[in-house]
N, C-alpha and C positions, 0 to 999 in steps of 0.2 A: 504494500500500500504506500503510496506516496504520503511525503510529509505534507502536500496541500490537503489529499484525500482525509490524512489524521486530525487538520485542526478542522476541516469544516464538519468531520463526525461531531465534532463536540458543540454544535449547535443544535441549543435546545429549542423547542416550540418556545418555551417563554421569553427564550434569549431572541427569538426573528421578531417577537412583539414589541422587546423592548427597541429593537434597535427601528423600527415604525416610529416608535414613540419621538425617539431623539432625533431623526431625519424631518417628522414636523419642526420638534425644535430650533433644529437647523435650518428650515424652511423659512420661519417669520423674524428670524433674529438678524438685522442689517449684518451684511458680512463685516464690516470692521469691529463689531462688539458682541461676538457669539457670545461671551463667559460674561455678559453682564446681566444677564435676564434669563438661565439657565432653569427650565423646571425641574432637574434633575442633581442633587448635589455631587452624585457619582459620574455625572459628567463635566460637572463643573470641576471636579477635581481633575478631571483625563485630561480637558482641556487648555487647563493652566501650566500640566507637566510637557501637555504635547508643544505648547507656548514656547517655554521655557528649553524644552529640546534642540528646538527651529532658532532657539536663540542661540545656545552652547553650539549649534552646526554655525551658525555664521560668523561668529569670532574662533569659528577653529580650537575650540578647545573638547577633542573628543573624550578625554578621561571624566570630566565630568557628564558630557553626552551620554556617555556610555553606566552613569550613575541615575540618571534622570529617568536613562533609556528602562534600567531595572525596575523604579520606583513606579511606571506609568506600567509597567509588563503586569505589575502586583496588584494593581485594581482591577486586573482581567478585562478589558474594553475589547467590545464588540471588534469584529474585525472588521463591521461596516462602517462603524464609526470612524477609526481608523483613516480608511479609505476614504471617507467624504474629506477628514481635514486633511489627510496626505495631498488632496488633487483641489482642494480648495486653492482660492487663487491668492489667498495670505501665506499659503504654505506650499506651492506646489514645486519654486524652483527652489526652497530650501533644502523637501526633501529629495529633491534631485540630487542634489549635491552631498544628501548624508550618503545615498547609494554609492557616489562615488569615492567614498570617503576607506579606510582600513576596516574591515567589516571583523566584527567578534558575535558568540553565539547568540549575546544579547541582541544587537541591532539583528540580524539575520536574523534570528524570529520576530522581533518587530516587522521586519518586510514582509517576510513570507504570512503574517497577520494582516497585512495591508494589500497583499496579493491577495489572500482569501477574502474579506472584507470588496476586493474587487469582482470579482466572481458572485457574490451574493448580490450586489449594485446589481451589478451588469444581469444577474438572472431575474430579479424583479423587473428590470425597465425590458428584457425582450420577451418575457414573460406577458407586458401590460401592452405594449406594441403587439405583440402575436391574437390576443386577446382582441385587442380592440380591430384591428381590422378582418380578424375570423370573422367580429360580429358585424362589419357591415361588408361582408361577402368579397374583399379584396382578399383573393385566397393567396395568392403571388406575394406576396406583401408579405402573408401573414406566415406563409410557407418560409422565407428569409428567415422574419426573424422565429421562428420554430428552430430552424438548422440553427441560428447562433447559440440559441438556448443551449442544443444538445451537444455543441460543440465547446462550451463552457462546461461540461462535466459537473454539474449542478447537484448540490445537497440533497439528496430524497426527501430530506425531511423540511427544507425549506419549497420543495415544489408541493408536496403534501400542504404546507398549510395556504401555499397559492389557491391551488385547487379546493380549497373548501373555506375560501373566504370570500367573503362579497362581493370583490368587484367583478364587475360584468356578468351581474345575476348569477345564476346557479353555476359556478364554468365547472365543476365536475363533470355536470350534466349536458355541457355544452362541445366539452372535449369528447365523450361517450358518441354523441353524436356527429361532432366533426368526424372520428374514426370509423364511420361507417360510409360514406361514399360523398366525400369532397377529395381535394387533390391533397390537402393536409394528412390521408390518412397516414403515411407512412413515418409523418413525424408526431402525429399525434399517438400514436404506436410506442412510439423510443419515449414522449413526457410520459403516458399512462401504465407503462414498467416502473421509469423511475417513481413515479407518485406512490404503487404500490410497496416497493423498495421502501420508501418513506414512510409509508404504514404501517409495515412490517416491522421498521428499528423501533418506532413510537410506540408499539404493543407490546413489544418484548424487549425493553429495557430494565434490567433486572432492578435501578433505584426508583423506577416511576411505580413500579410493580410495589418493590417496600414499603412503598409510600403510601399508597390503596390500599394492602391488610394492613397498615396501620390505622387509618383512616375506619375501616369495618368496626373498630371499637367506637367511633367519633357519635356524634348526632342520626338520630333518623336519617336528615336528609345526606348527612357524608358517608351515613354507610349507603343508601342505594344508588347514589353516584358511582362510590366506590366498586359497587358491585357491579354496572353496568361497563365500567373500565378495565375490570379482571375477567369480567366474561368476553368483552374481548381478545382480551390477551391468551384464555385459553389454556394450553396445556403449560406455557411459562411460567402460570403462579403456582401449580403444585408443588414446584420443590424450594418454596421461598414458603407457602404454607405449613411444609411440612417441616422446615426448618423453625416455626415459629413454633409448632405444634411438641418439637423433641426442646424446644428452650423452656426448663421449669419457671424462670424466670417470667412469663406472659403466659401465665396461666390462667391472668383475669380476660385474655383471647381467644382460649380455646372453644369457648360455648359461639362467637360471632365467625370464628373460622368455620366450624362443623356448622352450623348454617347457611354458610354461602360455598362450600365446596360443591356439594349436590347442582349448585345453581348454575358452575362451572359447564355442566352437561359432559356428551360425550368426548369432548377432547382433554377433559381432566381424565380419562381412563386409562390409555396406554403407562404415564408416570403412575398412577394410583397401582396400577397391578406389579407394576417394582416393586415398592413399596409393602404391598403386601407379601410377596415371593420371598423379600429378604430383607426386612428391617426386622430387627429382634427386638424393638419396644412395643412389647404387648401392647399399651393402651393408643401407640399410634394405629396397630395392625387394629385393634377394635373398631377406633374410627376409623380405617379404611375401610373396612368391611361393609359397618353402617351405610358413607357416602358411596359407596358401588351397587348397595342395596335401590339406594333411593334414584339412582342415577338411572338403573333397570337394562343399561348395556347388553346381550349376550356374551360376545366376548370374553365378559368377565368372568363364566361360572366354570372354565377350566381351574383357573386359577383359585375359585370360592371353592371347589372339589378336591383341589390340591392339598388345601390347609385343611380342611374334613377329616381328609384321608391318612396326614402326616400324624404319626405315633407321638412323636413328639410335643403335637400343639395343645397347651390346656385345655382343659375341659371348658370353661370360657369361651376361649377362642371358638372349641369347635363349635360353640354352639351358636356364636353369632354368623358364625360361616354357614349353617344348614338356616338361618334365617334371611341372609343377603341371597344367599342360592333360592329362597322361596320366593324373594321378593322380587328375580330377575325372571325366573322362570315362572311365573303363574297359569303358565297352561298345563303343567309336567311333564313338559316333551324330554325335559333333558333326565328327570329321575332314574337312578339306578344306575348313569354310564359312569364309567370311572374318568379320574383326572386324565389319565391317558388317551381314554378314546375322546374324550372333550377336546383335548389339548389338538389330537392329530384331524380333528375337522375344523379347528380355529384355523391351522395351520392350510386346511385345503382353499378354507373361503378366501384367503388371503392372498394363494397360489391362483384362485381363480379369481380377482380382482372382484371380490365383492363392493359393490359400491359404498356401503356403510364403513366398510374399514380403510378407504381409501384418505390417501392425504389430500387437506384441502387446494381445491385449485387453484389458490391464488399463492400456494408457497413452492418455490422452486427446489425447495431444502425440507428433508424430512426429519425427526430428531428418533435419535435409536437410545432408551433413557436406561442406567444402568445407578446398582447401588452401591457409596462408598459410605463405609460404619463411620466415618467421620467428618466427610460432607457430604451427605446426602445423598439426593437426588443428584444426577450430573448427567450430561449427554453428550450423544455424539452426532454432525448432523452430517446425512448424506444425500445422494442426488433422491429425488422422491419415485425414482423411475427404481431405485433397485430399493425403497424401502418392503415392499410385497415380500420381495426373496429373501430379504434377511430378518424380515418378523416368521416369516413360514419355517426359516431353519431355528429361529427360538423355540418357535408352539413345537418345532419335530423335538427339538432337544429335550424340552419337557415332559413329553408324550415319552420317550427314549429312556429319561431317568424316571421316571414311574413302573415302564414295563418295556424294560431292553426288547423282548423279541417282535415289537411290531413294527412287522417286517414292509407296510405301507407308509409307517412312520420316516423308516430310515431314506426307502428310494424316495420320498416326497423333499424329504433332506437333500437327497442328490440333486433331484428335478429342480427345486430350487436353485441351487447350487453353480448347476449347468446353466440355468435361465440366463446367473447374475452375469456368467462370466462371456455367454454367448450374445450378449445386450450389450458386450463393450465396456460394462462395469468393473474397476479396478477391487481389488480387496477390500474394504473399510477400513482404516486405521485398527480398531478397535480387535481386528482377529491378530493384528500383534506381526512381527516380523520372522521370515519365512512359515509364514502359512503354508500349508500344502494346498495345493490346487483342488479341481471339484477332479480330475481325473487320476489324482491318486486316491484316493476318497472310495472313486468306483471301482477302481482295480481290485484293493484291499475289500470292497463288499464283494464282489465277484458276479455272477451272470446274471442271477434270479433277482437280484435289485436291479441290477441294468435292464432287463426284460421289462419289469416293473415302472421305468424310469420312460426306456422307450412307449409302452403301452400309454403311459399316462400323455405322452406327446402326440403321438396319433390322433388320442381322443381330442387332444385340445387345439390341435393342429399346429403344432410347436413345433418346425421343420430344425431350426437350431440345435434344439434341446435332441430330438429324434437323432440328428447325424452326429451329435457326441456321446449320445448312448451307442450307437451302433460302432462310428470309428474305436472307442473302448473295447467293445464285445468283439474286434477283429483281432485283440491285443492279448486274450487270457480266454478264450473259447474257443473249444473243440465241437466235434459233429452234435453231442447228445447236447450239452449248454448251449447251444446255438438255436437248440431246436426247444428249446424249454417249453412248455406248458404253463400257464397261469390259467387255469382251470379247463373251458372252451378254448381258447385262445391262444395266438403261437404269434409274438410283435412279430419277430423280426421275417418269416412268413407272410404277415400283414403289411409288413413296409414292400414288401416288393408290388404288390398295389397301391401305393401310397402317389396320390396325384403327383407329385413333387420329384421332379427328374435325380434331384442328388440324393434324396432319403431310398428312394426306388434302387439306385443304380448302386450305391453302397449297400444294401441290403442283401442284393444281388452279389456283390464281389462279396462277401462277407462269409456266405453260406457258400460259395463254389470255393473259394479260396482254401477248405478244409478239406477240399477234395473228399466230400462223403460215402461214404463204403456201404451205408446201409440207404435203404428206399425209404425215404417219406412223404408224409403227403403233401400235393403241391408244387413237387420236387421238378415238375415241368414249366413252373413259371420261371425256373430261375437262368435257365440257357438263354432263353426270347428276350428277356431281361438284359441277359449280359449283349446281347446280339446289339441291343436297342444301343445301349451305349457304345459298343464299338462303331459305330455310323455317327456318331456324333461328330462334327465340326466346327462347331463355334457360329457355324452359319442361319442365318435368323430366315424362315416359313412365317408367313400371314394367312388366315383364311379370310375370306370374305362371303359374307352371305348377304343379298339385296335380293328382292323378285324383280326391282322393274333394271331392267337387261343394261339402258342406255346410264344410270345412275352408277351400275357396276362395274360398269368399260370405263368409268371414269375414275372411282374410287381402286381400281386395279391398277390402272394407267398412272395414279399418282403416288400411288405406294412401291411402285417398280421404275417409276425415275427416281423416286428421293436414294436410290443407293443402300438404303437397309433392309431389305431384305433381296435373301438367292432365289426366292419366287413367293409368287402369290397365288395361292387354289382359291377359284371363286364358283358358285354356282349360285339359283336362285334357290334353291333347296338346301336342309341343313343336311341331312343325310346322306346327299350325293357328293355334297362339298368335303362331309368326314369322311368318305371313302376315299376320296381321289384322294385324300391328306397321309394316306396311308403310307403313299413312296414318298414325304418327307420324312428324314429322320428325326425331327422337332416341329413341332405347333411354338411361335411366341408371339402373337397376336391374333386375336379372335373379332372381326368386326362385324356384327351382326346390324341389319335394317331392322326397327322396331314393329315394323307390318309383314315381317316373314310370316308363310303359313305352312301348314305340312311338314310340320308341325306349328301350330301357333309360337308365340314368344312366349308366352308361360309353359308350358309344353319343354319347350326347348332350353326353358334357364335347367328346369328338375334334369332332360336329358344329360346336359354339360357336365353338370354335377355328379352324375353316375360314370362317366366319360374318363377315364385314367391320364387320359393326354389332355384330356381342356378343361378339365376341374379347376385347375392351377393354372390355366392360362391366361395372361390378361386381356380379360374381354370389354371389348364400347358397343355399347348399343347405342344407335346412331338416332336422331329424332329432329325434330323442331321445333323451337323453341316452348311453345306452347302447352308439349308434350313431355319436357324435361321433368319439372315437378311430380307428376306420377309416377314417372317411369323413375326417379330415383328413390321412390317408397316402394316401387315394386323391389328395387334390387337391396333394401336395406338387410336382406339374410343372403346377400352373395357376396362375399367379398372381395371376390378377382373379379367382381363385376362394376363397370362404369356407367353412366348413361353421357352422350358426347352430342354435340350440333352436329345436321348432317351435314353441313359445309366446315367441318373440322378440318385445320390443314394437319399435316403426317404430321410436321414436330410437334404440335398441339395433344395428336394420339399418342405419338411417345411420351411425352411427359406424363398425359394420362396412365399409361400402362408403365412406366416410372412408377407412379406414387400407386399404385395396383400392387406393384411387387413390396415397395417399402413398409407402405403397414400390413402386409402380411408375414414381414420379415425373411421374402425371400428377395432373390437377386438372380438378372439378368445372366441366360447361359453361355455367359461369353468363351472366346478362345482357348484361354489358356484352360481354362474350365473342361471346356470339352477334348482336349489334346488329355488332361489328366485322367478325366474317366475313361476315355478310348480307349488308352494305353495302359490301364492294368485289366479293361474289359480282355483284351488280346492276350497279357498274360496269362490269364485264369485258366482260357480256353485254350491256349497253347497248353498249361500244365493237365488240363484234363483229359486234353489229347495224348500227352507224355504217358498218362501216367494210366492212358486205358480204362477209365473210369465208366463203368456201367452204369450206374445212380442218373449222370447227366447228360443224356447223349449228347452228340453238340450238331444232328441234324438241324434243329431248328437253327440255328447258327448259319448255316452255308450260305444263305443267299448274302448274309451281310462278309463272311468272310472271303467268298469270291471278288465281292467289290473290294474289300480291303487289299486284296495282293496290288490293286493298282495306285495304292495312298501314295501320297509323296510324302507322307510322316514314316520312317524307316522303320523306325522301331515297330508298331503297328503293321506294315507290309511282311516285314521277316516274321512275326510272330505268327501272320495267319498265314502265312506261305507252309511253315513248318505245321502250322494246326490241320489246314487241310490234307496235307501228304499219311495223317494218320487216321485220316475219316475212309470208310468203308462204300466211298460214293463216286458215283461215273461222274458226276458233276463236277465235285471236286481233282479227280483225275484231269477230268480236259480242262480245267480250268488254268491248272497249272502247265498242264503242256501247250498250251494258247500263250503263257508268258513265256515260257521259256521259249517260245518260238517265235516271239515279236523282236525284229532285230532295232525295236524303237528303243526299248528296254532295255537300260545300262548292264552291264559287262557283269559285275557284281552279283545283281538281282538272275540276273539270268544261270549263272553260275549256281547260286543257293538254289533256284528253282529246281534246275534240272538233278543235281545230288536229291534233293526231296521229293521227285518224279522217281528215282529210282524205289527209295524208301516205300512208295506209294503203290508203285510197279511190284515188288517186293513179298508185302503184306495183301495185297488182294490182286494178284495177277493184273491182266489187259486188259481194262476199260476203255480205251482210247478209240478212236475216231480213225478208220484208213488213212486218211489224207493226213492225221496228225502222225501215224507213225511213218508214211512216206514221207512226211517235212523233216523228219528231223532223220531220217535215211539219208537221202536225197540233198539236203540243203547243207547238214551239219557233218555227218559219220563221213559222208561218203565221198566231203569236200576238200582242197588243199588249201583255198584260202583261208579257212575259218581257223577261228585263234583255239591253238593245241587245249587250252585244258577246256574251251568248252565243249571241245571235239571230243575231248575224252570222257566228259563229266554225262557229253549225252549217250557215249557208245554204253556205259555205264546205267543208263534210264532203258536205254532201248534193249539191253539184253536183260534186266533184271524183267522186262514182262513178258520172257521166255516165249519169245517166238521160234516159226520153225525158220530149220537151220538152212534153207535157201538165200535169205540176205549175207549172212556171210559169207556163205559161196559164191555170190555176186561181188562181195566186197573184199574176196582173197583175189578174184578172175581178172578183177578190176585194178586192180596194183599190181598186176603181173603184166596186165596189156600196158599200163602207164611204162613199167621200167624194160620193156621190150622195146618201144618206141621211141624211148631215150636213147636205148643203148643203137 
């Protein structure tokens, strides 16, 4: 933080009012006799030293400047104050001249008080300037000064008390407004953050907070003030209450505290259940009890169950706890379950973003509250995006220490765990230095939690979470952990249907990568699977569905010049279009007309849905404007679904189908992406070729490994050059004798081909084609020009498919007429 950013922290709301006060003053008092008619003694005294300063600068005598300078620092002046008499015109080339003068820490903070004191000026007057021409519609103007404001890196808590003071009528209510469709919106955006900013320091300052429970002992009317300003603030006053509550000394507080805690509502709960979990002052745990009673949270009754349940807790205790448990649960859904099973479905709602346990939206910061036996309450605050995961891994801890074996407890631990870390979230301070990751975590649980882990992502369609369950389960799992059972159900079986190309196709490597020895069920999705990704290229497929023909020629016509994509299938039918879709090896945009029929558009969202390749693919339905509004209520339960203008330009639809992939948390199948899955797709199928593997046949495979011998990614060509040479198929035969007989085909490839012809030759005899075993007679064996080893690599192909012994008799008769002829 900068040392500007530090002094203008320490302006209070009442310090911006005073210094109002004194700028009137300054206002009506002739400039040559500010300090004679001062309403304020504390600035009459600032004024006289600041005099007297401006004096010691102009005869040069800074030792004493520099004494004056200390004695004017001690009365604490406004830093706007400051500022007005620094630039006042009795003082402004004096203080020019201290600037230029030997600077020590005294003067230096003088300045740097008189630069702050600038910045607060300067934010009132383009603050009133911005204001005042927003309100007579000079938006150009008002946009200027908006940017000086934000570029004055302004107080929160001085644009806070702008915005909720009088001038120019309601301007909270006015900014609210401007931020919704004038050209100011994008500055009025950057003031209504900061203003919130400003809100935020004002509610949760821990001496304004002290000062309101002290106030709750005050009069009637200071205590409902007071209360209405702690109920603001929220979950801040609990550990400044409960600090009041453990001092014997404010004891005649305890009775006006325990009736405004309850009042607090639910955001005093999260620090009350610390509190209760592990302060050892019984009569505090009482009164927590009571206020969580009255508060009636659910949340709470893990925790009310916990203390029930502990052997330990008096008899007291327990019984105010089976009465906060009555008074929270009044319907007795929760009677009989234990703290554990309480705990591990606190922990699920949490995992599943229940709305009620969510942090509020207007704080960017979550507070994670922990207990110290001798201060208190204390917290730690973190982004509010991973607080879910690290309240979920609490309630599992708890659930855990209650009743070690639940076994939903633990993987919901991991799920979490993986969430935080696959969100981009770094560790929280608070887990301490070298934490172990969430992937050592799963090793150490081992398959059946990770099954567990995976299952739970599927359901919730957590593709993140799913591919670091599974890339684990490739690290410490064999045939039988691979194939676990969680009662009906088998995840990683169920990932290889999973809409989602990387969870699918890691599923797939995952389960062949063990090379399985025994048959299970299913066992035929996982070849087509691996097939599916070895055809991947990085290369981006559109589909297009419109009925009226001339609308379609166009919207093809303009997705096949912008350059993104290697084709576009369009048809007026969705069904004819998903078929032709079949020879792409990827769908990554889906553009449907909202008046498609045969199937209708509702018809065809449920279709998509069931659809393994367009579930996940991002789709716009295309409309006019008038139609937008329904058609985005129809799609509010599809999430790869958009609704688009039908004069949408491409970049428009990619952005769309961007922010399609981002809140779903998936991403774009780009290059390097598809180059990685391709290339261990081809190993898998090479090793299962090696290794004669009956479990996976790799027919379903050929048609994609034929195409692959012609990849120009090496690695991928040689793997399936070598995979097909051990498949039992005419197909694959001439497939490779078609390469090795192409003289387009580099020297290298040709060479591996034909040693793998032999291989192929070998293991299932002649499959070959006449005219294939004449080319390489004829063209190769039986030629002088051809380069020796592939001449020999072929005579090596051609004899291993044990022909009859006529060609060599032609090919001994034929070297005998050559060296006849020489000689």
């Amino acid at each position: 933080m900068s040392e500007k950013r530090i002094i203008r922290s320490k302006i209070t709301p009442s310090g911006i009012i005073g210094f109002l006060l004194i700028i009137f003053a300054l206002a009506v008092l002739p400039a040559t006799s500010q300090a004679q008619s001062s309403q304020s003694e504390n600035y009459g005294q600032i004024w006289r030293n600041w005099n007297e300063l401006m004096h010691q600068v102009n005869t040069g005598d800074m030792d004493q400047a520099k004494v004056i300078a200390r004695e004017l620092l001690g009365l604490r002046p406004s830093p706007k104050v400051l500022f007005e008499l620094a630039t006042g015109s009795d003082y402004a080339e004096k203080y020019a001249k201290l600037k230029t003068m030997p600077q020590d820490a005294t003067i230096a903070e003088l300045a740097r008080l008189v630069d702050s004191g600038r910045i607060v000026s300067l934010t009132d007057k383009n603050w009133d300037e911005m204001m005042h021409y927003a309100m007579i519609a000079n938006f150009d103007l008002a946009k200027g000064y908006g940017e000086a404001l934000l570029k004055l890196d302004p107080d929160p808590l001085q644009l806070l008390n702008l915005a909720e003071s009088d001038r120019y009528g309601p301007p909270y209510r006015n900014l609210v407004l401007m931020q919704k469709n004038t050209p100011l919106k994008n500055v009025v955006n950057g003031i209504l953050k900061l203003v919130e900013q400003g809100r935020f320091l004002r509610r949760t300052e821990p001496e304004r907070i002290r000062k309101e429970v002290k106030m709750l002992a005050g009069t009637t009317r200071e205590r409902m003030l007071a209360l209405k300003r702690l109920q603001d603030s929220g979950e801040w006053c609990v550990p400044i209450m409960i600090e009041a509550l453990r001092d014997p000394d404010r004891r005649d507080e305890y009775s006006v505290i325990k009736w405004a805690m309850p009042q607090l509502g639910q955001p005093a709960v999260n620090p009350l259940l610390v509190v209760l979990q592990w302060c050892r002052d019984l009569n505090v745990r009482l009164i927590v009890l009571d206020v969580l009673g009255k508060i009636g949270y659910r949340q709470s009754l893990a925790y009310i169950q916990q203390v029930a349940e502990d052997e330990e807790s008096p008899l007291e205790l327990k019984n105010a706890a089976l009465n906060a448990f009555g008074a929270v649960d009044t319907q007795d859904t929760a009677v009989g379950k234990s703290a554990a099973v309480l705990f591990e479905s606190l922990a699920g709602n949490l995992y599943n973003h229940l709305p009620s346990l969510a942090v509020p939206a207007d704080q960017d910061q979550a507070n994670i509250w922990f207990w110290n036996e001798r201060k208190g309450l204390i917290m730690e605050q973190v982004p509010r995006g991973v607080f879910d995961e690290l309240m979920t891994m609490r309630c599992c801890e708890s659930a855990i220490n209650s009743d070690a074996g639940r076994a939903n407890a633990i993987s919901l631990w991991l799920s979490a765990f993986f969430r935080l870390e696959t969100e981009g979230y770094k560790q929280p301070d608070y887990f301490g230095p070298d934490h172990p990751n969430a992937g050592t975590y799963a090793l150490t649980a081992g398959p059946e939690y990770l099954h567990r882990v995976l299952a739970r992502a599927l359901d919730n369609r957590n593709r993140p979470v799913a591919l670091a369950a599974i890339e684990t389960l490739q690290r410490n799992a064999g045939q039988q952990s691979l194939l676990y059972e969680l009662g009906v159900r088998q995840p990683l079986i169920e990932a290889m249907s999973y809409p989602d190309r990387e969870v699918r196709f890691s599923a797939a490597l995952t389960v062949g990568g063990v090379l399985p020895r025994k048959d299970f069920e299913h066992s035929d999705i996982v070849v087509p699977t691996l097939a599916e990704a070895l055809r991947q290229k990085g290369q981006r497929y559109a589909l297009v569905v419109v009925p009226d023909q001339e609308k379609r020629n166009l919207l093809v016509g303009r997705l096949r010049d912008s350059g993104e994509f290697t084709d576009v299938i369009a048809d007026e039918f969705l069904p004819v279009a998903v078929e032709q879709a079949q020879r792409a090896p990827s769908l990554d945009l889906l553009v449907l007309a909202n008046d498609i029929k045969h199937p209708s558009l509702e018809e065809a969202l449920e279709l998509l849905k069931k659809n393994r390749r367009l579930a996940f693919c991002p789709t716009i339905i295309l409309s006019h404007l008038q139609g937008i509004p329904s058609l985005r209520s129809l799609l509010e339960d599809h999430p790869f679904m958009e609704a688009g203008m039908e004069n949408a330009s491409v970049d428009e639809m990619m952005a769309v189908a961007e922010k399609i992939l981002a809140r779903n948390q998936a991403r774009a199948f780009a290059a390097d992406l598809a180059d990685d899955y391709a290339v261990r797709a081809a190993v898998i199928l090479r090793r299962l070729a090696l290794t004669d593997n009956n479990v996976l046949p790799l027919k379903a495979a050929e048609p994609a490994l034929i195409e692959a011998i012609r990849e120009k990614r090496q690695e991928i060509q040689q793997a399936a050059i070598l995979t097909l040479a051990r498949m039992d198929s005419l197909e694959a035969q001439r497939a490779l004798a078609n390469l090795a007989l192409d003289e387009a085909v580099d020297m290298p490839t040709r060479l591996l081909t034909f040693s793998n012809l032999a291989v192929s030759a070998r293991k299932y005899g002649n499959l070959l084609l006449t005219e294939q075993i004449d080319a390489m007679y004829n063209r190769i064996i039986n030629s002088l020009t051809v380069d020796s080893e592939l001449r020999n690599l072929a005579a090596e192909a051609y004899g291993s498919l044990n022909l009859p012994s006529a060609k060599i008799s032609e090919l001994i008769i034929g070297q005998k007429s050559r060296n006849d002829t020489a000689n």
